[in-house]
C-alpha positions as CSV (number, residue, x, y, z in Angstrom):
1,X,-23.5,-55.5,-104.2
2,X,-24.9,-54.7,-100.4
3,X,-28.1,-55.7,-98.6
4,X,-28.8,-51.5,-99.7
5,X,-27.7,-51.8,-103.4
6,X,-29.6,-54.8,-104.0
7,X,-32.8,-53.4,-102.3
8,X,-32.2,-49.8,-104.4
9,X,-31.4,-51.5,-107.8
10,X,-35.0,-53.3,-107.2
11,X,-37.0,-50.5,-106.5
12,X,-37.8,-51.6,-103.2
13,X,-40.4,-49.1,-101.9
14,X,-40.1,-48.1,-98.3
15,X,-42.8,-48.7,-95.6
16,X,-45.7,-46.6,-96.2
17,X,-46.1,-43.9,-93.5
18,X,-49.5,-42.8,-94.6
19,X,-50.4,-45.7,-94.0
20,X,-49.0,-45.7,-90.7
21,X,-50.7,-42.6,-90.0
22,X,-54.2,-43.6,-91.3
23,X,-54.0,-46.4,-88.6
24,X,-53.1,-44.1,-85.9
25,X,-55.3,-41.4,-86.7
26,X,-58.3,-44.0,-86.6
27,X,-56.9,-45.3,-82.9
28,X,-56.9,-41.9,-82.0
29,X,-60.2,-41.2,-83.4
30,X,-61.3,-44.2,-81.5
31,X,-59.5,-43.6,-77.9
32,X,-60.8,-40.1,-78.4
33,X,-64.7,-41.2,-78.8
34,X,-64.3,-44.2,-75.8
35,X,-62.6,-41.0,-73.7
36,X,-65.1,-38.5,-74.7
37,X,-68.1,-40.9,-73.9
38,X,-66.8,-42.0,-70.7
39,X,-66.1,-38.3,-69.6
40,X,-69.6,-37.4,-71.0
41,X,-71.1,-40.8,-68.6
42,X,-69.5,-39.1,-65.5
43,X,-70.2,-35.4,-66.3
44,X,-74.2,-36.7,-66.0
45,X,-73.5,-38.7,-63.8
46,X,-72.5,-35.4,-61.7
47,X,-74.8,-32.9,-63.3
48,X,-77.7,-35.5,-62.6
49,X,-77.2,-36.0,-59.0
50,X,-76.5,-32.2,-58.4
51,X,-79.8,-31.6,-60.1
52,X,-81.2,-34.1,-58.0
53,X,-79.7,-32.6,-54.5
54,X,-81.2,-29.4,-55.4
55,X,-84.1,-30.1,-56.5
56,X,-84.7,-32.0,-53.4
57,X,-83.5,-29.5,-51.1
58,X,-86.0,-26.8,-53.0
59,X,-88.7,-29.7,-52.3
60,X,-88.1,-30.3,-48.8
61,X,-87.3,-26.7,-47.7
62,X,-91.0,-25.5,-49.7
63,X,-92.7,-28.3,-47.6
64,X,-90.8,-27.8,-44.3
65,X,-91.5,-23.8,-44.0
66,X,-94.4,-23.5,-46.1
67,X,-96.3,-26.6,-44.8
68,X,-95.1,-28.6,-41.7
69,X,-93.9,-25.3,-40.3
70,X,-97.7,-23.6,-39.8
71,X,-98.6,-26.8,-38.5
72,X,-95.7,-27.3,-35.9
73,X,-97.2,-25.9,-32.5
74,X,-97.1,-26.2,-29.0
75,X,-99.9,-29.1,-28.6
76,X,-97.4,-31.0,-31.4
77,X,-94.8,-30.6,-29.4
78,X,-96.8,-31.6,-26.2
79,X,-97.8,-34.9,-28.1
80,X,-102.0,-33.7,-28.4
81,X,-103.7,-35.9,-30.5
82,X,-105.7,-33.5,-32.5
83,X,-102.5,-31.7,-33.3
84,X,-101.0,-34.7,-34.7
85,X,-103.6,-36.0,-36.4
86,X,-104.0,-32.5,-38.4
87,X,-100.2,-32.6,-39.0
88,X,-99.8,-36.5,-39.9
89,X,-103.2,-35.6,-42.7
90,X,-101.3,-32.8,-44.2
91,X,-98.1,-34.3,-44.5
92,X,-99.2,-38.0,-45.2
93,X,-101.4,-36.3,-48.3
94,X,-98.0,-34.7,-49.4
95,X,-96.4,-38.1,-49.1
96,X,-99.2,-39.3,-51.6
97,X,-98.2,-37.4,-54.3
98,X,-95.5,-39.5,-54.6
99,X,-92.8,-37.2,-54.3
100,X,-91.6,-37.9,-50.7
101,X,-91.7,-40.9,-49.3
102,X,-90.7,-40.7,-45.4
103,X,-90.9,-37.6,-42.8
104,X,-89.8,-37.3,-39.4
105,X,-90.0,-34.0,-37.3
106,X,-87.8,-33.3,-34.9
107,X,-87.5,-30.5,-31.8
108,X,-84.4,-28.6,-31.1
109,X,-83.3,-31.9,-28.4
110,X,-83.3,-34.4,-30.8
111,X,-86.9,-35.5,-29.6
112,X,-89.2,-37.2,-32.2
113,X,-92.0,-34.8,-32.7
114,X,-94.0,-36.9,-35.1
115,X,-92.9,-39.3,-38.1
116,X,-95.2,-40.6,-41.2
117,X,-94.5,-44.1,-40.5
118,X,-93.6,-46.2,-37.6
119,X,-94.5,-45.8,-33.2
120,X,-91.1,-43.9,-32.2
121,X,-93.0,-40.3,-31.0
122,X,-91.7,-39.2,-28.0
123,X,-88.2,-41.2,-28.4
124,X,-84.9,-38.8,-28.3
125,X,-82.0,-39.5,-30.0
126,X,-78.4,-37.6,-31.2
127,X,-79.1,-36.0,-33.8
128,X,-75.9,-36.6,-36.5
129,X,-73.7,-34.0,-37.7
130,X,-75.6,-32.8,-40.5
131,X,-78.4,-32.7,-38.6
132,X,-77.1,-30.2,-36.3
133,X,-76.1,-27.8,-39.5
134,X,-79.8,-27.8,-40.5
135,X,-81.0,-27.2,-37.3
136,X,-78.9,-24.5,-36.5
137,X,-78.5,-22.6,-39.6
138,X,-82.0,-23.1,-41.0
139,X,-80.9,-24.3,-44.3
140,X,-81.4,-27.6,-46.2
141,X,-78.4,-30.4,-46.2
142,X,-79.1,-33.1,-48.7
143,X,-77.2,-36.7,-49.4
144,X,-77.3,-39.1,-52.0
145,X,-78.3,-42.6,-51.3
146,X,-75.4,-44.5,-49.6
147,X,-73.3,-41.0,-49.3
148,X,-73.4,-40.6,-45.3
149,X,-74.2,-43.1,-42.7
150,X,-77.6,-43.1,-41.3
151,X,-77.8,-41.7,-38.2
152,X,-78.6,-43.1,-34.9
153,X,-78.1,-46.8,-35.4
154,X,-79.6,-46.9,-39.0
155,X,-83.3,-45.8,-37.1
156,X,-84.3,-44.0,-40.4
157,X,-82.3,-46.2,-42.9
158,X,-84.0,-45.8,-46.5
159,X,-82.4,-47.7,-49.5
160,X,-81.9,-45.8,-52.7
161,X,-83.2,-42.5,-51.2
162,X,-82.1,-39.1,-51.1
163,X,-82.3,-37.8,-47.7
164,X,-82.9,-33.9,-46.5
165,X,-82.3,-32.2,-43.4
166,X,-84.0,-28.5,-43.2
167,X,-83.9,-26.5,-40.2
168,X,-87.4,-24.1,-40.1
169,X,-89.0,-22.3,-36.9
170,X,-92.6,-23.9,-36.2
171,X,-96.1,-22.0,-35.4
172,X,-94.7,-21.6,-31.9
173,X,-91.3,-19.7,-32.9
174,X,-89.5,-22.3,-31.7
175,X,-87.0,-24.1,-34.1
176,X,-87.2,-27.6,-35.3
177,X,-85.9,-30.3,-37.5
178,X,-87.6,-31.3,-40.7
179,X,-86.5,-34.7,-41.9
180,X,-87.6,-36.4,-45.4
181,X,-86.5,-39.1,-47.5
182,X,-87.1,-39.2,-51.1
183,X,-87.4,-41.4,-54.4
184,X,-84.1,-41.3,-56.3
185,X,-85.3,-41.8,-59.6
186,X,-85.1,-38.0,-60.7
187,X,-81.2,-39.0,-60.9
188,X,-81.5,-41.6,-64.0
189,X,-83.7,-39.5,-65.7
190,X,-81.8,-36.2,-65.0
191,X,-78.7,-38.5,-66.5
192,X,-81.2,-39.6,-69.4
193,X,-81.8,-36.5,-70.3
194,X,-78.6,-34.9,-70.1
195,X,-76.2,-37.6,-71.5
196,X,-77.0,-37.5,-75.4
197,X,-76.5,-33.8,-75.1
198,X,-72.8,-34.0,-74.1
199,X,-72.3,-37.0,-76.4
200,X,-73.5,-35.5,-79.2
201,X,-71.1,-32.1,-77.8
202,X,-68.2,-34.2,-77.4
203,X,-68.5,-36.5,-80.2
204,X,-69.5,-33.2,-82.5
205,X,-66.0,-31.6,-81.1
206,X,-64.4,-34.6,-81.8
207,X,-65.1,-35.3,-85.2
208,X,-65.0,-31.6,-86.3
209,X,-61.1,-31.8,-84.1
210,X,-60.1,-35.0,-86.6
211,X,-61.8,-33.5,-89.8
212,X,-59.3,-30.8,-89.5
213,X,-56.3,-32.7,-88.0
214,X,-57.1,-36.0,-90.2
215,X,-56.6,-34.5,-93.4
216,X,-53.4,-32.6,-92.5
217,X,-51.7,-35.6,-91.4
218,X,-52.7,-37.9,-94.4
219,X,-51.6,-35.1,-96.6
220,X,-48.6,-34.7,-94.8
221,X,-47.7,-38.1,-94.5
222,X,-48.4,-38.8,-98.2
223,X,-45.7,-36.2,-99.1
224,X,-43.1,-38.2,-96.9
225,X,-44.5,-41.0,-98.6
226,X,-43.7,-39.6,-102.1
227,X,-40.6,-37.9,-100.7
228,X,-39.5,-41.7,-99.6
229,X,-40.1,-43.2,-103.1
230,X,-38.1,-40.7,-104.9
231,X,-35.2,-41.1,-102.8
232,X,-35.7,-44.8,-103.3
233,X,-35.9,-44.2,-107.1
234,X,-33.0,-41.8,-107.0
235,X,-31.1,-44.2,-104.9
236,X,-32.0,-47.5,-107.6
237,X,-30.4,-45.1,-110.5
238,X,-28.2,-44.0,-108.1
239,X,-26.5,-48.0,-108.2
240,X,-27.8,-48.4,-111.7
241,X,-25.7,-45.5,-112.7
242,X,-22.7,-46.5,-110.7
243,X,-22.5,-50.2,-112.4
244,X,-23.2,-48.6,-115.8
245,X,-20.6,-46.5,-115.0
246,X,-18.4,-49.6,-114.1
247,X,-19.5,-50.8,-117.5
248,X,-18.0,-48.3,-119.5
249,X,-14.8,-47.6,-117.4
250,X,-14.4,-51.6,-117.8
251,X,-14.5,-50.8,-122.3
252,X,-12.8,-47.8,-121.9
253,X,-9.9,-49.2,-120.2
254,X,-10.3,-52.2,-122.7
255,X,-10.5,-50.7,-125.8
256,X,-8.1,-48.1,-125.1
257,X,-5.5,-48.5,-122.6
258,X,-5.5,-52.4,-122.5
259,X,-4.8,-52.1,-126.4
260,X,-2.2,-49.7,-126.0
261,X,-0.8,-51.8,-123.5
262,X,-0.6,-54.0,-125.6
263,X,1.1,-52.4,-128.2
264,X,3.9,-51.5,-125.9
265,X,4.6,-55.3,-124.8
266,X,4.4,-56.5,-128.3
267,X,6.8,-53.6,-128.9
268,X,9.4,-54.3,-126.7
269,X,9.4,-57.9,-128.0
270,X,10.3,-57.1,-130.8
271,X,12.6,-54.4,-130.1
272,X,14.3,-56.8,-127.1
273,X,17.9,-58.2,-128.5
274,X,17.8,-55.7,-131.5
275,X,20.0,-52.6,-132.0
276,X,18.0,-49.7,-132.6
277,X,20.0,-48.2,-135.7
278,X,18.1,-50.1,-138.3
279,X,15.0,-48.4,-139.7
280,X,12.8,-51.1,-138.6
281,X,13.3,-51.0,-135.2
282,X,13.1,-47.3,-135.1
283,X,9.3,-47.6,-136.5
284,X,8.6,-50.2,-133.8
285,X,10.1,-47.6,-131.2
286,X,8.2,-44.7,-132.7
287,X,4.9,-47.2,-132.8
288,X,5.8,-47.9,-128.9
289,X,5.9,-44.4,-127.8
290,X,2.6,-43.2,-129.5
291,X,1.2,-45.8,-128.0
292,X,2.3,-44.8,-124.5
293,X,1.3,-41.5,-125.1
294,X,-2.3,-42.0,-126.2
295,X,-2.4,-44.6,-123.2
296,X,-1.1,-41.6,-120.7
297,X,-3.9,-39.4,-122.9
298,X,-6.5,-41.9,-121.9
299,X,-6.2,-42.4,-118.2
300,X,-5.9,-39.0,-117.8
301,X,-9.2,-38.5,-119.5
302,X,-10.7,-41.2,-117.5
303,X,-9.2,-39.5,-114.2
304,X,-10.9,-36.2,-115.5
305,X,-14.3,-37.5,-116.5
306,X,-14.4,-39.7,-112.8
307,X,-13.2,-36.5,-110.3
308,X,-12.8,-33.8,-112.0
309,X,-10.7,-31.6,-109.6
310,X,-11.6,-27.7,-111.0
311,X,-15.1,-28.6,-110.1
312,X,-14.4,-28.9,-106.4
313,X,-11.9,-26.2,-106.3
314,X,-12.6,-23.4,-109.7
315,X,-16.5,-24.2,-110.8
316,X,-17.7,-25.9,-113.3
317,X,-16.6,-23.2,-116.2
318,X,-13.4,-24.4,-115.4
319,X,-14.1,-27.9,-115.5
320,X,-16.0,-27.9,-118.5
321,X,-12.7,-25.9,-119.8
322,X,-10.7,-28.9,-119.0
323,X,-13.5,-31.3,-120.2
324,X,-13.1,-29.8,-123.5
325,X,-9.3,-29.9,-123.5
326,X,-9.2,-33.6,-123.3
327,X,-11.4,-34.4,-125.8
328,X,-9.8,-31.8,-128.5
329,X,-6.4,-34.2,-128.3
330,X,-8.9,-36.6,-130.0
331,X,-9.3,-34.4,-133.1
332,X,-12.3,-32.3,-132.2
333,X,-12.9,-28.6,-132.3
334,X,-14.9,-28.1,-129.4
335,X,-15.8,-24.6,-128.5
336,X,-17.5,-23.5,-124.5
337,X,-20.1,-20.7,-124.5
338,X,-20.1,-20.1,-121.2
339,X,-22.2,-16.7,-119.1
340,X,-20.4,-15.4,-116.8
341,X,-23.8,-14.2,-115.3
342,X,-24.2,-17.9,-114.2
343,X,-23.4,-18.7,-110.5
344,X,-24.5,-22.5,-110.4
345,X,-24.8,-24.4,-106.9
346,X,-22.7,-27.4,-106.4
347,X,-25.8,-29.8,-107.0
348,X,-26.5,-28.2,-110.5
349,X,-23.0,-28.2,-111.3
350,X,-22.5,-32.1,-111.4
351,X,-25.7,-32.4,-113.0
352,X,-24.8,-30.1,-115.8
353,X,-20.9,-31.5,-116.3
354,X,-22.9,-35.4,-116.5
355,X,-24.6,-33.9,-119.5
356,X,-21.9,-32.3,-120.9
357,X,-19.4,-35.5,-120.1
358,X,-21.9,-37.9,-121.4
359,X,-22.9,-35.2,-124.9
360,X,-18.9,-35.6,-125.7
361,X,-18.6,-39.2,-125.4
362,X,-21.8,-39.9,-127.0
363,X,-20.2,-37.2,-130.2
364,X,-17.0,-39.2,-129.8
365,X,-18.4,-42.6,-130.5
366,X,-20.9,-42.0,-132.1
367,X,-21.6,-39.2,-134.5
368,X,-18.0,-38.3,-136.6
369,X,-18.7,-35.1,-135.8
370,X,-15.7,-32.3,-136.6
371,X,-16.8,-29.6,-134.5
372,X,-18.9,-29.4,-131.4
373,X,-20.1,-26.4,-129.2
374,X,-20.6,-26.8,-125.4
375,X,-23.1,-23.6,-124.3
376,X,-24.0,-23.1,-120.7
377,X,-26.4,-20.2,-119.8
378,X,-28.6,-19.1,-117.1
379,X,-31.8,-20.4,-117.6
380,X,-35.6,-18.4,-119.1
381,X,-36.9,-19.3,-115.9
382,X,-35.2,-18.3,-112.1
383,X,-33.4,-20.6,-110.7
384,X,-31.8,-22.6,-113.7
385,X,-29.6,-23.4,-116.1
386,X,-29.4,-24.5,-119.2
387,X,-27.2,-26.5,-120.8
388,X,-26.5,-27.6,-124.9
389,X,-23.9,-29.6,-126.2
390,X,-24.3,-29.0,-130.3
391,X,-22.5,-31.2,-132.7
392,X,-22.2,-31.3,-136.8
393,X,-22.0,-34.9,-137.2
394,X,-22.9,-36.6,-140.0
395,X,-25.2,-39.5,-138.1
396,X,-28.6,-37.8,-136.4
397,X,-29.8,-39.1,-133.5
398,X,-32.3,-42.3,-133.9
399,X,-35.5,-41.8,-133.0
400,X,-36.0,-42.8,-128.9
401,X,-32.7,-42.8,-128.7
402,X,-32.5,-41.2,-125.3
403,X,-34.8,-43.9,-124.2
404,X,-32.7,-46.7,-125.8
405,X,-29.5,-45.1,-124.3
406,X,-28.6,-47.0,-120.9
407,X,-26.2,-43.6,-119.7
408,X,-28.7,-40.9,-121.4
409,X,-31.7,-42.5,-119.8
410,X,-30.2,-42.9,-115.9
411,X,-28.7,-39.2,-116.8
412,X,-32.5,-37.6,-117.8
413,X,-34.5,-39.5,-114.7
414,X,-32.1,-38.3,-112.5
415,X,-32.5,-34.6,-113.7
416,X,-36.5,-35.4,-113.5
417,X,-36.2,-36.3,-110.1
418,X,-35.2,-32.4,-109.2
419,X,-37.4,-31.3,-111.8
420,X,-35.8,-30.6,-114.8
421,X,-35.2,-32.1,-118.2
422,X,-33.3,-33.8,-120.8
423,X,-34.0,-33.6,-124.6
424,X,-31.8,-35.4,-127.0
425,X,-32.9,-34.8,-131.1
426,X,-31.7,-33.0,-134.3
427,X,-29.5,-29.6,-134.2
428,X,-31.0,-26.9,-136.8
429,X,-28.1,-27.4,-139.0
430,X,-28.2,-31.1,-138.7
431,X,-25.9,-32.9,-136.7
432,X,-27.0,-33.9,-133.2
433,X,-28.7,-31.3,-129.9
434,X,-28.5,-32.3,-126.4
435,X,-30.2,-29.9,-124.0
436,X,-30.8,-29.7,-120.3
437,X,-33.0,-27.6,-118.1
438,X,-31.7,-28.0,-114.6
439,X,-32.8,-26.4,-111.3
440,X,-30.3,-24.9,-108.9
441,X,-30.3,-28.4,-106.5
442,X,-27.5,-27.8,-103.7
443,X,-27.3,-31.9,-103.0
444,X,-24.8,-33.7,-104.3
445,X,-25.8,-36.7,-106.8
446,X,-23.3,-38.6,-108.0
447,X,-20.9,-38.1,-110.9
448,X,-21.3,-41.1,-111.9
């Protein structure tokens, strides 16, 4: 027996895929949560610091225009020291409020008009890039902290601060620069605030995404699953059937050929040396011939019931036909009921000539029966057909003897494996009733 045999014949199960599948669905539902919250920790991040940007830009633009600006005249821009001091108390209160913490004002040629902290009034300097865009477009250009080198040789450097350039027009009409650095700590809470939102949105999408994908794939899986164990079944009475098959071929042989063999050598000892005239020998020759001839009988029975050629080539009416004709040279009257309404795939048609094969040995052996009828019909339901093999013997059927019987038994589980079924009991008149209910299958299980 092979490495396969062995393993079917023991019922080996195969490797579960649903369980496969339950473990991959969890490392998906996993890598899915660590992706989700890592996407969901960056979209803050993003949301937060664009918040933050604009809201500072709003910030610095409303004080720029709406306070500095009034402020900014000519005695500012002169360097008067009752104009600054009335700018540096209006702007130093805003810085109070704790919302800005730096200011510089600069003219249009980079000169510093007045700053909140520090002695460099008075000092010019080139004014960066970005700088240049605020000035001359009048609109706000923020940075996060770290984004953009400071400009100038790192004059106005301020860790961890958001800095804003805004371009306004002072009292005076003329244009200037409005410089401010603030906190950064709107950004964390921004991020605070926004993260549980998307986690919970993400997380939310992801579980409702695996409650509905989850259960497909267990499902699924556990149909391959069962689909795997009944092939393994069907494969382990698949070899069981094969060496019980074996079995009987093995007494078959023995108590019929072998015997007749048998005969014959004995016979033609005794006939060897001897004249065939005398009555004796002619008895012995007569003896030798039936033997040869029920041996012949036999192996062409054996060679029926093991391929059975009209099957392949005519259909299993004409197999059954033959069937029947084999088994009549052993004195039984065996009539076939057969519809001719009945088209039966090739599946069905080796399941149903098993049942019939097996009902006539069983009626041979074992129930000295005289007459037998074979009936094969399309079945009450669609897609079946039903087959009875009816008997008049005088020995009834034990009970659970369909259980007890090694061939009936491997014969019925295999018809339950494609959902059908095999009764063996009592005929109405007496005498013995085996029935089958098979579905059209188009596979092709065994014969044997």
């Amino acid at each position: 027996m092979t490495g396969l045999d062995r393993r079917a014949a023991a019922g080996a199960a195969p490797s579960s895929t649903f369980r496969r599948v339950a473990v991959r669905c969890a490392l998906i539902g996993v890598g899915c949560l660590v992706v989700m919250s890592v996407a969901a920790w960056v979209v803050s991040q993003q949301i937060a610091e664009r918040e933050a940007l604009r809201d500072a830009s709003s910030r610095a633009r409303g004080i720029a225009w709406g306070v500095a600006g009034p402020l900014v005249t000519g005695g500012v821009r002169r360097g008067d020291p009752q104009s600054l001091d009335r700018i540096g108390e209006v702007l130093h209160a805003r810085i109070a409020e704790g919302r800005v913490s730096h200011i510089v004002l600069w003219d249009g040629d980079g000169r510093i008009l007045w700053m909140s902290r520090g002695d460099l009034a008075g000092q010019s300097y080139d004014l960066s890039q970005d700088a240049m865009t605020a000035l001359t477009t009048q609109r706000a250009v923020a940075h996060l902290p770290g984004s953009t080198a400071p400009h100038d040789a790192d004059l106005f450097a301020e860790p961890d601060q958001l800095e804003v350039f805004v371009g306004a027009v002072g009292a005076d009409g003329e244009p200037f620069l409005f410089e401010a650095y603030m906190p950064a700590d709107r950004i964390a809470a921004d991020r605070a605030s926004v993260l549980p939102k998307l986690l919970a949105m993400g997380i939310g999408s992801v579980a409702l995404l695996l409650a509905l994908f989850v259960p497909l794939a267990l499902r699924l899986a556990g149909r391959v699953d069962d689909a795997q164990r009944r092939r393994t079944r069907a494969l382990g009475r698949s070899v069981e059937s094969w060496r019980h098959q074996r079995l009987l071929l093995a007494q078959d042989l023995h108590d019929g050929v072998i015997q007749d063999m048998a005969a014959i050598s004995m016979g033609m000892s005794l006939l060897e040396g001897r004249s065939l005239d005398d009555d004796a020998s002619r008895e012995v020759l007569t003896r030798v011939v039936g033997s040869a001839r029920r041996g012949e009988a036999s192996l062409r029975s054996l060679v029926v019931d093991l391929a059975p050629r009209q099957l392949e080539t005519r259909g299993l009416a004409e197999a059954v036909v033959d069937l029947a004709r084999q088994h009549r040279a052993q004195d039984l009257d065996i009539t076939v009921s057969y519809s001719r309404d009945v088209r039966v795939p090739d599946g069905s048609g080796i399941l149903a000539f098993r049942v019939i094969r097996e009902g006539l040995r069983n009626v041979v052996k074992h129930a000295a029966a005289g007459a037998v009828l074979v009936d094969v019909r399309a079945g009450a339901q669609a897609d079946t057909i039903e087959v009875e093999v009816l008997d008049d013997g005088a020995v009834p059927p034990a009970e659970g003897a369909l259980a007890s019987g090694q061939g009936l038994r491997l014969l019925a589980e295999t018809i339950e494996d494609v959902g059908g079924s095999l009764t063996l009991g009592r005929a109405p008149g007496g005498g013995t009733r085996l029935a089958a209910v098979i579905p059209f299958v188009r596979t092709q299980p065994t014969l044997a």
